[in-house]
C-alpha positions in Angstrom: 23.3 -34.5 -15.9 25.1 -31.7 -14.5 24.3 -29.5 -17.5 20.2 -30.3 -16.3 21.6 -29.8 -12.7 22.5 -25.9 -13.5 20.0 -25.1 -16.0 17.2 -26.1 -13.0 19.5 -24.0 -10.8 19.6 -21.0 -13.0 15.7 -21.6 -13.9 14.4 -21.2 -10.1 17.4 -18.3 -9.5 14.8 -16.9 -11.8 12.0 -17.3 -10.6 12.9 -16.0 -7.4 13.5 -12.8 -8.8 10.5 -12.0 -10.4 8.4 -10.5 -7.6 11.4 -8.0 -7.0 10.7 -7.0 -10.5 6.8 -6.0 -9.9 6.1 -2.1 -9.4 5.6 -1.2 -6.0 2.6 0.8 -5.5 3.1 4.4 -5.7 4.7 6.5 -2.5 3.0 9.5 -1.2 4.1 12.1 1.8 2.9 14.3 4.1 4.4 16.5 6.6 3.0 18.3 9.7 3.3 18.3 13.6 2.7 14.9 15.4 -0.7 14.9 17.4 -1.0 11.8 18.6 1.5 8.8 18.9 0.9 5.1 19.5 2.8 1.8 18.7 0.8 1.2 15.5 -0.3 4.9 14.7 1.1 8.3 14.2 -1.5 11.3 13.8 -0.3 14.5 11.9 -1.7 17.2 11.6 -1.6 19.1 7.8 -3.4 22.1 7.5 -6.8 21.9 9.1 -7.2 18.3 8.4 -5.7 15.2 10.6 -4.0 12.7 9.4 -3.5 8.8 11.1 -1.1 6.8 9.2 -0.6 3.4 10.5 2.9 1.8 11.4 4.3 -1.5 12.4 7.6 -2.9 13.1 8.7 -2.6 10.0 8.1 1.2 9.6 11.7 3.0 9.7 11.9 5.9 11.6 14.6 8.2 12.1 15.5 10.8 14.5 13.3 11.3 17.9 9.9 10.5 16.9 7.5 12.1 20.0 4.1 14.1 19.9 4.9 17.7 18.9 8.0 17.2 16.3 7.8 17.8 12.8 7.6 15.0 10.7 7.7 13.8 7.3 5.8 10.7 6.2 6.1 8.5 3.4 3.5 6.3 3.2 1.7 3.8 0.1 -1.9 2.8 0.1 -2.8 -0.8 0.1 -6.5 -2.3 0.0 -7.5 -3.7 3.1 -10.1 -5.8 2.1 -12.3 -5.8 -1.2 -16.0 -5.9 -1.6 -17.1 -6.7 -4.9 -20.8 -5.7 -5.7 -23.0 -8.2 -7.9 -24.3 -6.2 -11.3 -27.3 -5.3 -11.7 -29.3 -7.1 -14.3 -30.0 -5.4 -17.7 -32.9 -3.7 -17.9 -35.5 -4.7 -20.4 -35.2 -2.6 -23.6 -39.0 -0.6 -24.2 -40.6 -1.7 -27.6 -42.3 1.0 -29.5 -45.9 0.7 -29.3 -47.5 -0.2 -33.0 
């Protein structure tokens, strides 16, 4: 019984792990002056093109993080919502007139 008792143990041990095993997505950066600043934004400027990355509480920050300081963000894209599209239906082939 106690050998069932640790094999169950070791068996859900295991199964707990597995999501720590599954790639992340991949991690991309961008650095540039701070434009604009809000509890669930930060704008950046790169180039002549602005950037808004969103942020929650989870998002680490380190250092003074205010509207005109230099930043560098690390950020990964996740889907927001997916829309799959029906296909189209085959078209019908053209016989060869006889």
């Amino acid at each position: 019984m106690l050998k069932k008792l640790i094999v169950a143990g070791v068996l859900a041990a295991s199964l707990w792990t597995v999501p720590a095993h599954a790639a992340a997505p991949k991690t991309y950066q961008v650095t540039g002056p701070v434009l604009e600043l809000t509890a669930d934004t930060i704008v950046v400027q790169k180039g002549k093109d602005r950037w808004e990355i969103g942020r929650d509480a989870a998002t680490k920050v380190t250092g003074d993080l205010k509207v005109g300081s230099k930043v560098t963000i690390e950020y990964r894209m996740t889907a927001a919502t997916v829309d799959v599209k029906p296909e189209k239906a085959a078209k019908p082939s053209k016989k060869p007139k006889s």
